[in-house]
N, C-alpha and C positions, 0 to 999 in steps of 0.2 A: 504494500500500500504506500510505503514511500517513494516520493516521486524524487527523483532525480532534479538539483537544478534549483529546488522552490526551499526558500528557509520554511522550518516550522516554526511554530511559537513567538514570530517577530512582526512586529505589528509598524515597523518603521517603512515607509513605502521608498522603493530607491528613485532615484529620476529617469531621467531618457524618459521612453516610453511609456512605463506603466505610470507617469504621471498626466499624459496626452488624454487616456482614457479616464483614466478616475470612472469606467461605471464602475466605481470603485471596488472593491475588492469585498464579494459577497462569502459564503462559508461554503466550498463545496468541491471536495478534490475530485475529480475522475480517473486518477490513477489506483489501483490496489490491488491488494493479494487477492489469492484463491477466495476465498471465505473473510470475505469482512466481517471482524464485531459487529456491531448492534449500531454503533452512530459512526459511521465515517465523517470523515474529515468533508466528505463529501457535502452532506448537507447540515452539518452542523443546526443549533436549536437556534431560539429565539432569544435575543437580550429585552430586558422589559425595553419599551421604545421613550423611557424619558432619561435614558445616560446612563451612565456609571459609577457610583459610588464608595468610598467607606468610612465608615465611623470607628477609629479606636475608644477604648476607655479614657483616653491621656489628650487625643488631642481629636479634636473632630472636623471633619471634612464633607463637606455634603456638595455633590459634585451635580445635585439638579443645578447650583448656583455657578460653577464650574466646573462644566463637561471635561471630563481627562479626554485629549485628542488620542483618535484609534478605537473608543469604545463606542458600538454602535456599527460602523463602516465592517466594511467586507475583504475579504483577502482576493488573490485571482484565482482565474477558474472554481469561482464558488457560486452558487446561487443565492440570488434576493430572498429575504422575506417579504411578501410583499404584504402579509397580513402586518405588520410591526409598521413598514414603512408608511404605508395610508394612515396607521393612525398616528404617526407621526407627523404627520402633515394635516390631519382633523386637530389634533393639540396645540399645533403652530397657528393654523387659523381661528379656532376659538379665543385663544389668547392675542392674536392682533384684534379680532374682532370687538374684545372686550375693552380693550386699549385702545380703541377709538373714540369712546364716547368720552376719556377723559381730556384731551388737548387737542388743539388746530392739530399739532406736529404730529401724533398719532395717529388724528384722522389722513395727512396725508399721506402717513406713511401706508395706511389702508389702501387707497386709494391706488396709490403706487404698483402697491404689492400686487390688486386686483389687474391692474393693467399691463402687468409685467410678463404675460403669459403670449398678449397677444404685440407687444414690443419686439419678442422676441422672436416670433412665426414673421414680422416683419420682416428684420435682422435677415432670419432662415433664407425666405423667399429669395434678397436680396442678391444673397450672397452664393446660394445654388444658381439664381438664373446670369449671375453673371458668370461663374465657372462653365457652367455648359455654354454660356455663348463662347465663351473664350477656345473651350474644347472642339466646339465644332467646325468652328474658324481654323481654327490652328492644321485639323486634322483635314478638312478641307483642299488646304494648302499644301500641305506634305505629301498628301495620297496623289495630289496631281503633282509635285517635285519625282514622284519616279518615272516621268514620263518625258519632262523638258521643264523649261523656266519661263519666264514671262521677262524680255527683254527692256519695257517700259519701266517696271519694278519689279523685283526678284522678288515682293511679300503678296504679290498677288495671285492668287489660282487662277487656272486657265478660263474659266466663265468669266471672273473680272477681270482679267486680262485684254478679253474680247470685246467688252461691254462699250467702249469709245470708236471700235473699230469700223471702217466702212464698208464691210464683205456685205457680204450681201444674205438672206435670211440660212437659205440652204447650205453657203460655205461659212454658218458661223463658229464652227469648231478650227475655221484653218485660218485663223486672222493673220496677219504677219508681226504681230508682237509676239504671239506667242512661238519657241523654239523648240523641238524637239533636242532632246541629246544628239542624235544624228547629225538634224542640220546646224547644230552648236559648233557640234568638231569635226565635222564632216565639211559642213558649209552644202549639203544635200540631204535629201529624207526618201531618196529615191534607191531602191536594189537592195540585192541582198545582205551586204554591207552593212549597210544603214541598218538594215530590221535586226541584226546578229549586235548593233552596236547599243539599240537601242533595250531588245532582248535584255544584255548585261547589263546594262543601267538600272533597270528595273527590278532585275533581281539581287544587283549590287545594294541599290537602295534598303529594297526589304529587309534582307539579312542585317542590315545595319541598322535599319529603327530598330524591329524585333530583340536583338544582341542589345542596344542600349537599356531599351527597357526591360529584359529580363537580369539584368548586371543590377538595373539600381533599384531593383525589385530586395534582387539578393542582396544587394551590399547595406541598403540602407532602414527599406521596410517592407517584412516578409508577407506582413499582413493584405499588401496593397493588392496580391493576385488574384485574378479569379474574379466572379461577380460580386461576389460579397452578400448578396442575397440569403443564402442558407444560415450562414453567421449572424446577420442581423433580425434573421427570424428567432434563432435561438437566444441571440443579447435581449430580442423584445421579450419574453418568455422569463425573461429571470436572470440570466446566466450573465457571467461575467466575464470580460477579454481584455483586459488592460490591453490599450497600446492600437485594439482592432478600429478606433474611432479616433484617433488621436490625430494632433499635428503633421507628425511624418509622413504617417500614413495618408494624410488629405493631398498632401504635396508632391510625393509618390506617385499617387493614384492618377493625381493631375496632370502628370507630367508623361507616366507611363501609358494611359489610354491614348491619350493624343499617339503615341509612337504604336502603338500595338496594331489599333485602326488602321494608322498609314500606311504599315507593313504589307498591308493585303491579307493578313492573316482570316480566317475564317469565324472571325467575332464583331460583336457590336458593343454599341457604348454605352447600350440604356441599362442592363443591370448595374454597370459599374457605378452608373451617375446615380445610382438610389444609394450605392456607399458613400460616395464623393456627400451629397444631400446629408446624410447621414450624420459623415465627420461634420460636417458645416454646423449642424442642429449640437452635436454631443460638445463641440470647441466653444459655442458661443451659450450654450448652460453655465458654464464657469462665470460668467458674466451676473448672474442672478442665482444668491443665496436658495432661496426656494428650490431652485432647481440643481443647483451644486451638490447640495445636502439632500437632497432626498431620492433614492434611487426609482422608486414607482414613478414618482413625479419625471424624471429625465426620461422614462418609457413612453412616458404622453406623447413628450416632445419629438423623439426619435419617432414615432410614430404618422406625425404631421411631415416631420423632413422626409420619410419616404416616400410620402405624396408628393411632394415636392419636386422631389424626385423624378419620379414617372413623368410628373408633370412640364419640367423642362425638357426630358429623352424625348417624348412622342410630341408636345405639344400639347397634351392633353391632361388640364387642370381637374377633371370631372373621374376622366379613368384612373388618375392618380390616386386621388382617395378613394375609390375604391377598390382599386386596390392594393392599398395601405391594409383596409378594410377585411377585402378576401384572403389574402394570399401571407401579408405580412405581419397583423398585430395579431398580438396575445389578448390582449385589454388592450379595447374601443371604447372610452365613453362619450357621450353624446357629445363630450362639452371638447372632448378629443378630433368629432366628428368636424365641428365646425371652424375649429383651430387649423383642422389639414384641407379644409378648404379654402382657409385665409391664405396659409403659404401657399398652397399649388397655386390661386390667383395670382398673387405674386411674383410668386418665382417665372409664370409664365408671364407675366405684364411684363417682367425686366428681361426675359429671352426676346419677347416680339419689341422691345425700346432696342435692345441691339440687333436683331434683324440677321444673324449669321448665313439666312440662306439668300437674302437677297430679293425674295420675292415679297416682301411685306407682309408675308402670309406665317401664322404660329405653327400651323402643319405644313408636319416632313413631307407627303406624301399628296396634294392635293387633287383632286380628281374631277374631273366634269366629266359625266353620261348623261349620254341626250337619250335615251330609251331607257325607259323603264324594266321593269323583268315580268317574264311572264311563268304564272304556277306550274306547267310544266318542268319548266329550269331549276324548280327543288329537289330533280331526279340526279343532275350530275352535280349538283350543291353537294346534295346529302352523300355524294360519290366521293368526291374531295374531302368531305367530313368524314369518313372511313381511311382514306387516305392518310389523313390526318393524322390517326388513332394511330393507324399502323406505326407511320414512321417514328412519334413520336413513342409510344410501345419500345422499339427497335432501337431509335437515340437513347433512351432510357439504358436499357439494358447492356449495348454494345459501352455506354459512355463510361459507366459505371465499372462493370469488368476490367476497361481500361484503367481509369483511374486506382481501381482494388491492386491491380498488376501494377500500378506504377508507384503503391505504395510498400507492396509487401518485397519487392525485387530490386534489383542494382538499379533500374532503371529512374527510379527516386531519388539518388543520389547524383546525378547528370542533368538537372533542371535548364542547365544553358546549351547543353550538347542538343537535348530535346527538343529546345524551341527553336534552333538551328537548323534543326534536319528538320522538323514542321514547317519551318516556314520556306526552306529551300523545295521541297519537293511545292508545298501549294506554288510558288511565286513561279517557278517552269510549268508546273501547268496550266498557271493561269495567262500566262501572257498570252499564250499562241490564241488563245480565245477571247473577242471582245468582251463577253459577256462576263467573262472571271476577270477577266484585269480591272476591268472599271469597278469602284466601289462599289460593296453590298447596297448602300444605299441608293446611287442611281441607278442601279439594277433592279431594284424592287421600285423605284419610281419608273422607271422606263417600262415594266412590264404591267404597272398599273394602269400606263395611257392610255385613252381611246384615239384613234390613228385618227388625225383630221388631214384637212387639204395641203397644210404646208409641213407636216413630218414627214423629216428625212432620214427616218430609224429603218433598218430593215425589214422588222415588222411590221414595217408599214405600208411595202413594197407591193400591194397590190396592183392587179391590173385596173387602172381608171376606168370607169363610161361617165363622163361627166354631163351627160346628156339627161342622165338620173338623178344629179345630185340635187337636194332640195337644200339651200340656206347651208346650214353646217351639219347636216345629217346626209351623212354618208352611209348607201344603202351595202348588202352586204355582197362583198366582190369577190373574181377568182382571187386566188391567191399566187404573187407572183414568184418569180425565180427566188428572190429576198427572203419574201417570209421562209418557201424550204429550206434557202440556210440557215436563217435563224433558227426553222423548228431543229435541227439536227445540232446544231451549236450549243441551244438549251439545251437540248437531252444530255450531251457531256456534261455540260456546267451544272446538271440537277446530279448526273452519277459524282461527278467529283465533290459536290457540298454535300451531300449525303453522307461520304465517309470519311472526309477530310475536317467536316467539323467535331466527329468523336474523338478523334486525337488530341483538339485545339483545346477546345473548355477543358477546363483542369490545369491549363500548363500552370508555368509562373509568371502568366504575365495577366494584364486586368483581361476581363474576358465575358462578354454577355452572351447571354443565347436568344436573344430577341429576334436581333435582325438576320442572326443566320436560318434560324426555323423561319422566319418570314420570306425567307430569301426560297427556300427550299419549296415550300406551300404554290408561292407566288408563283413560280416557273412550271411546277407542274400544273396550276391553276390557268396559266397561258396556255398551255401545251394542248389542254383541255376546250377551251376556250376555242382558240383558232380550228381544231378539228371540229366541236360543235357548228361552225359558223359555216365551214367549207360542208359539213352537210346538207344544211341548212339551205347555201347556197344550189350545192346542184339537188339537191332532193327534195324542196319545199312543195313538192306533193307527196309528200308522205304522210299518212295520218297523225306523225306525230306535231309535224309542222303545219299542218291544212289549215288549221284553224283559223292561227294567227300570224303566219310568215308567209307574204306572198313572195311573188317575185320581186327583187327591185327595191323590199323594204329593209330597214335597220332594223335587223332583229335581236340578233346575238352582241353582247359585246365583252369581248374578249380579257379586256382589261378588269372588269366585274369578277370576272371568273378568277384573275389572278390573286383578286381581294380576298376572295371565299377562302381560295388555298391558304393564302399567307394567313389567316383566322386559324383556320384548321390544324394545320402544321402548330404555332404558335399554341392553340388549346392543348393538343395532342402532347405536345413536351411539358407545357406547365400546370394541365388541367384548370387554367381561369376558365372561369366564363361569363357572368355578368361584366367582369371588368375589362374581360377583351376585350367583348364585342361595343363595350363605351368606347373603350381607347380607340379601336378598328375603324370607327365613323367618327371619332374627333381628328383621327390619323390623315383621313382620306379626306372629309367634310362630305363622305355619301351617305345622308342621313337617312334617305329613302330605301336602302339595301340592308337592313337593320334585320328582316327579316331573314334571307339567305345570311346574313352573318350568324343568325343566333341557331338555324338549322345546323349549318357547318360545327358551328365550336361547340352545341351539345351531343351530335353527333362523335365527333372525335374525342369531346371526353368519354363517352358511353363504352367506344370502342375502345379505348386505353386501358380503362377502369378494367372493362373484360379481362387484357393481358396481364396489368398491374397495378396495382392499388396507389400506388406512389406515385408525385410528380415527379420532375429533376430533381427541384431544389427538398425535399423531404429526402429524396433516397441520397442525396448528398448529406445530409444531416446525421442518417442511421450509418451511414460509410465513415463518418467522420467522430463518429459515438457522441456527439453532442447532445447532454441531458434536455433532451425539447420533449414535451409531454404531450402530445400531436391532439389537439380538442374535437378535429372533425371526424375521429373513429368511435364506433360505440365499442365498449369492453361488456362482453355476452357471456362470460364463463364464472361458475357457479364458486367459486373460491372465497375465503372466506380470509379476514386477516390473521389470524391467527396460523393459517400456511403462510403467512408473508414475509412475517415481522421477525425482526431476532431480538437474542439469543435462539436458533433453534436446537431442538434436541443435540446435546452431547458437546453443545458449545460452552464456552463458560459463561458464568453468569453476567447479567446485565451491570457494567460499569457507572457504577450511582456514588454520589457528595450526600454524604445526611447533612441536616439543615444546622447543627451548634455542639458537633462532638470530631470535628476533626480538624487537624492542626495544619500550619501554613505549610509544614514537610509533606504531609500527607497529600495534601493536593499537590503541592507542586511535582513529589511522585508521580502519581496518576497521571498526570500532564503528559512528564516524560514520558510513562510506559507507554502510553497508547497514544494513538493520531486522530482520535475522534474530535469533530468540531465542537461540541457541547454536549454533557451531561445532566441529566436527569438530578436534580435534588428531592432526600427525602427525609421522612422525619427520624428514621432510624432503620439499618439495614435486616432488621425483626419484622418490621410493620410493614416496610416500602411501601407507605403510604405517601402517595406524591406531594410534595409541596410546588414545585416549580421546572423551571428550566435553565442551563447557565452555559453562556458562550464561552467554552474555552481561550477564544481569540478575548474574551472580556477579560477574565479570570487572570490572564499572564498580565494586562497592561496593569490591573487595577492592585494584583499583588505587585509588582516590579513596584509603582505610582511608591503604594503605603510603606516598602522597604526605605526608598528614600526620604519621603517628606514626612511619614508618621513616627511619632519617637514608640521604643518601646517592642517595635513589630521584630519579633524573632522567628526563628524555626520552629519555635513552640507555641506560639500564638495560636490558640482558638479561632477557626474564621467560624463565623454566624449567621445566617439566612433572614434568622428571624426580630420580631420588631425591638424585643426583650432581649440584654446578652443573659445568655446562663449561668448559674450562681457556682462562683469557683473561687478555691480559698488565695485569701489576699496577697498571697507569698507569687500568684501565678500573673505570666507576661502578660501585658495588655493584647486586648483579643483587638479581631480584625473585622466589622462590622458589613457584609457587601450584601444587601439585602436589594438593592436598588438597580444592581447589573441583574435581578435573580427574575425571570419573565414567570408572571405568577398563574400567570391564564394561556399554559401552554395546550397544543388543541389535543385530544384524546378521543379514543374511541375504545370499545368492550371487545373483545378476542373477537368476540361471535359475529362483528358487523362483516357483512358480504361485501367483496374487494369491489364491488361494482360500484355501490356507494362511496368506499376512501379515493377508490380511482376517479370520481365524480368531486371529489372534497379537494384533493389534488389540485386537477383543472381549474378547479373556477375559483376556489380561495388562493391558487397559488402559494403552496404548504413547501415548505421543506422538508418537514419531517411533522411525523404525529405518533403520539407516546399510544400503547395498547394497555389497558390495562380490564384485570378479571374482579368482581365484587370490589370494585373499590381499588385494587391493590396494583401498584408499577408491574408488569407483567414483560413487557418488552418496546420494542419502537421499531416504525417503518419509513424508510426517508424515502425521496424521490428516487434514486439510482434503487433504491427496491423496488419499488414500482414498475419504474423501466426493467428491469432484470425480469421480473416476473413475466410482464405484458412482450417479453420478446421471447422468454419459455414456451408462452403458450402457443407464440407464434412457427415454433419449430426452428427460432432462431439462434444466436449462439449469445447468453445471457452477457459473457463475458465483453461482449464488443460496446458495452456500455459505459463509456468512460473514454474523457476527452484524450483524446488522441493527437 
């Protein structure tokens, strides 16, 4: 059960990092032996939540007047109480409250306090929607640097590059500002020369974003890779990561996304910016006592900035919270609800004041369709939404496998070798293809278009009759030489994201799965699409078309279909679904297609669910043994606690403090011998009839406190629980009075309650542990990692893999 690396029993927190974080250090090891005792270190108990205290005979201390720093706070990798913490913040507000009726300066201090909640969602907004403008500009820019430069100014990308030029509409990708690598050092962009030179540049580039930011991933913060998603589900939950929220990390993150994106690599930027949101919301709580100090209360907040979040990635302030809502919080309350609506307004008002894409528009993806859909078209929706299910079923399982293998094998230990050969095979396969070299994101915009009169995309390459055309509704046409390339170009570009993004998530660098599952959806959604339309075309008497697709009219539209996909795929890997299909039409602004979105994404959860119960980011969570207590499964098995709780048979007895018969050695023994977070106090080891509960992390500050500053406190000193000391002859050392660190209303339950009920007490009270006891009497104790250990027993899983890894 000892963990390598973590001091025990020291309550002093070091700097770097684990001061970045401060969710500060809750009681809850996930390291340990075969058969844990009865209380790990794990989830240790509850301190009462008004401070820490002691009274000698000789000199007295009462430390509700001042709090010993360290009593009360949390160690890392431990869990909140969050029963202790609320009422710790019910006590603070009662007593401002009270304290306003007496002076002006009180009342404003009221006043303040009140307002301090939505100052700081201000703050949030602020400061996420200026990172993600900065991000997306940046990355913008670099993605088009592995291609050529912009001779007018090196900081501009190729679209603003172009924007003053006088080409003409069809040649506005070939402005003369803008340079290829080729015609740089070539002084030509023409032969095969050129394309071998340009080829190298490109993949020259890649490898070198990629390598930078997997280097300052490693060198400086570990925390920064990956989406951050699974982690911040479990930080919302309780749990504690010094360092996962912190400064470095925010800087890191910011710095590393922007390179990861440019790469070419097969990720997006929108889970990572719900961390990036995240650090923003945890860095600027330090700012506000209320929020500093109380660890539930920081959960609120964190909870608003992953709206926030979302809210800058898609543009979408509405799918943000919810899902903040579905996917990411533990504890939602109302007053939560409309805080994360204030930031994601926000944060999207200050994305759309900086304007990164140019368009004046807040959505990534904007879409105009001129025809409607017609109820037939639910047949190859709901087709796509199967599609969905599969793949995302199939990334699930293949992604994880991988990741399991790159934990348990040499291959874990090569985290830059990794993202070298990743990025080197994606960036050769992508170039030869337009469709992979250009960013995931204009890829999934391009595949969203509907082809009007003046696109000059391949897929748009139909054969004209303009003799048909009516205003801007273009009827549906052969399909010319163009589109067949493209459709075959896609096809590779769908087989190669397919299997090239199971490698990617997971490395060490930031890494979303948004836009590549979108990416993936979207192309088979076109592919779909365009064949519907060419049926449609020569076969519009067929009964399934007769009805309502004659000759000559706009029937199918291809781009639609790409939408459904990119829904589908997207549900199929993360199981949202109200929040998608919000995000999906604030993404697009097709608010009319609401219905084919909401078939599609319940569709492919339906089918997922079938294969596997898990999304991504949950089977990341059980992969990585993170104590997360998952609230949307029901627990069906007839068990009772008393299977649950330890000591069990042939163990040793339950480690208990009687309340005024043992001495300052005697505990500080116990201490040593065992790693449990807190102790069980009782009235005598005859009765163990409960008195209370006592944090070990409380117990070492507030003995060390009374060694120095109490006169009189020896080895032999009596420590005392209760309100009275015990009568002892006067020849004996001043006793040690800690009744006030001692949690007197610790939560309990009778052997006999059904685990279905504690698993339910668990959830929603957010427990870390709960004492069992029989007629009355201390019997044993269940903490959370029992919980979990048990609910993965029954699952057929391996108990042991429960514990932070």
């Amino acid at each position: 059960m000892d963990q390598k690396g973590y001091r025990r029993g020291s309550f002093q927190s070091s700097t770097s990092d684990e001061d970045m974080l401060e969710i500060a250090g809750a009681s809850l090891d996930f390291s340990m032996a075969d058969d844990d005792p009865p209380l790990d270190r794990e989830m240790g108990g509850f301190s009462s939540h008004n401070g820490g205290g002691m009274n000698g005979t000789s000199t007295m201390m009462d430390f509700l007047e001042e709090p010993l720093p360290g009593v009360g706070t949390y160690e890392d990798f431990n869990t909140i109480d969050w029963v202790r913490e609320k009422s710790r913040d019910r006590d603070r507000h009662r007593e401002i409250t009270s304290r306003s009726k007496e002076s002006t300066w009180a009342l404003i201090h009221s006043v303040s306090d009140a307002f301090s909640g939505w100052l700081l969602m201000l703050l949030i907004g602020l400061l996420a929607g200026s990172l993600a403008g900065l991000i997306d500009i940046s990355a913008h820019w670099m993605t088009d640097l592995k291609e050529g430069v912009c001779l007018a100014g090196f900081w501009f990308n190729h679209e603003h590059c172009c924007w003053k030029s006088n080409t003409t509409f069809t040649d506005r990708d070939k402005c003369p500002e803008w340079k290829s690598w080729s015609q740089l050092i070539l002084g030509h962009g023409e032969g095969a020369f050129a394309y071998i030179l340009n080829y190298f540049m490109y993949v020259t580039w890649a490898l070198l974003f990629s390598l930078l930011a997997v280097l300052l991933v490693k060198g400086f913060a570990p925390y920064a890779c990956g989406s951050g998603i699974p982690e911040i589900k479990t930080i919302l939950s309780g749990f504690i990561i010094r360092g996962y929220l912190g400064k470095w990390t925010l800087v890191i993150k910011t710095i590393t996304l922007v390179l990861a994106v440019s790469s070419g690599l097969s990720l997006g930027k929108e889970g990572p910016l719900v961390h990036v949101a995240c650090c923003c919301g945890n860095i600027l709580c330090h700012l506000f006592t209320k929020y500093r100090k109380n660890e539930a209360k920081r959960r609120e907040v964190l909870s608003a900035a992953a709206a926030a979040g979302v809210s800058v990635a898609f543009g979408a302030p509405i799918g943000g919270v919810l899902f903040s809502l579905e996917e990411v919080s533990y504890y939602f309350p109302l007053k939560t609800l409309w805080r994360s609506f204030f930031a994601a307004l926000v944060a999207a008002f200050t994305l759309r004041s900086i304007n990164p894409f140019g368009n004046s528009r807040l959505v990534l993806f904007y879409v105009e369709f001129h025809m409607p859909w017609h109820l037939l078209e639910l047949v190859p929706f709901i087709l796509l939404g199967i599609f969905g299910g599969l793949w995302g079923a199939f990334f699930i399982r293949s992604n994880i496998a991988w990741c399991r293998r790159r934990k348990t094998t040499r291959l874990g230990k090569y985290p830059v070798l990794e993202v070298f050969v990743v990025t080197a095979i994606t960036a050769v396969l992508a170039f030869p293809n337009e469709y992979t070299r250009m960013s995931t994101s204009e890829l999934i915009s391009e595949l969203f278009n509907d082809c009007g009169i003046l696109d000059s995309s391949k897929l748009c390459e139909y054969v004209n009759d303009f003799n048909s055309t009516k205003g801007d509704d273009l009827p549906d046409r052969a399909a010319g030489p163009g589109v067949y390339t493209a459709m075959w170009q896609l096809a590779l570009a769908l087989i190669m994201k397919v299997f090239i993004t199971i490698f990617t998530f997971g490395m060490k660098v930031p890494s979303g799965l948004f836009i590549p599952s979108m990416a993936v959806g979207a192309i088979a959604g076109r592919l779909l699409g365009v064949a519907m339309e060419q049926l449609a075309f020569y076969h519009h008497d067929w009964a399934i078309f007769s009805g309502w697709c004659s000759q000559g009219a706009d029937c199918i539209t291809p781009g639609l279909y790409a939408m459904v996909g990119a829904a589908a795929c997207l549900g199929g890997v993360t199981r949202m679904t109200v929040s998608l299909v919000v995000i999906m039409f604030e993404l697009t602004g097709g608010l009319e297609y609401i219905v084919p979105l909401m078939a599609a994404a319940m569709t492919s959860k339906w089918v997922a669910d079938a294969i596997g119960r898990e999304g991504i980011y949950d089977a990341h969570i059980r992969l990585n043994g993170y104590p997360f207590l998952e609230a949307k499964e029901e627990f069906s098995h007839k068990t009772l606690a008393m299977d649950v709780m330890r000591p069990r048979r042939n163990d040793p007895p339950l480690t208990v403090i009687t309340q005024d018969s043992m001495t300052v050695e005697d505990v500080e023994a116990i201490i040593n011998e065992t790693t449990y977070s807190g102790y069980p106090v009782v009235v005598s080891r005859e009765s163990q009839r409960l008195v209370g509960f006592v944090l070990r992390r409380d117990l070492i500050i507030s003995i060390e406190n009374a060694r120095k500053k109490q006169d009189g406190i020896v080895s032999t000193s009596i420590i005392y629980f209760t309100d009275h000391s015990p009568p002892l002859p006067p020849s004996s050392p001043s006793m040690l009075k800690l009744r006030s660190i001692l949690d007197l209303s610790p939560f309990t339950v009778t052997d006999q309650t059904p685990m279905e009920i504690v698993v339910d007490i668990f959830r929603k009270l957010g427990l870390r542990q709960c004492l069992v006891t029989h007629n009355g009497k201390l019997l044993g104790i269940i903490t959370k990692k029992d919980v979990l250990k048990h609910i993965a027993q029954l699952a057929n899983q391996d108990p042991d893999s429960i514990l932070f890894n």
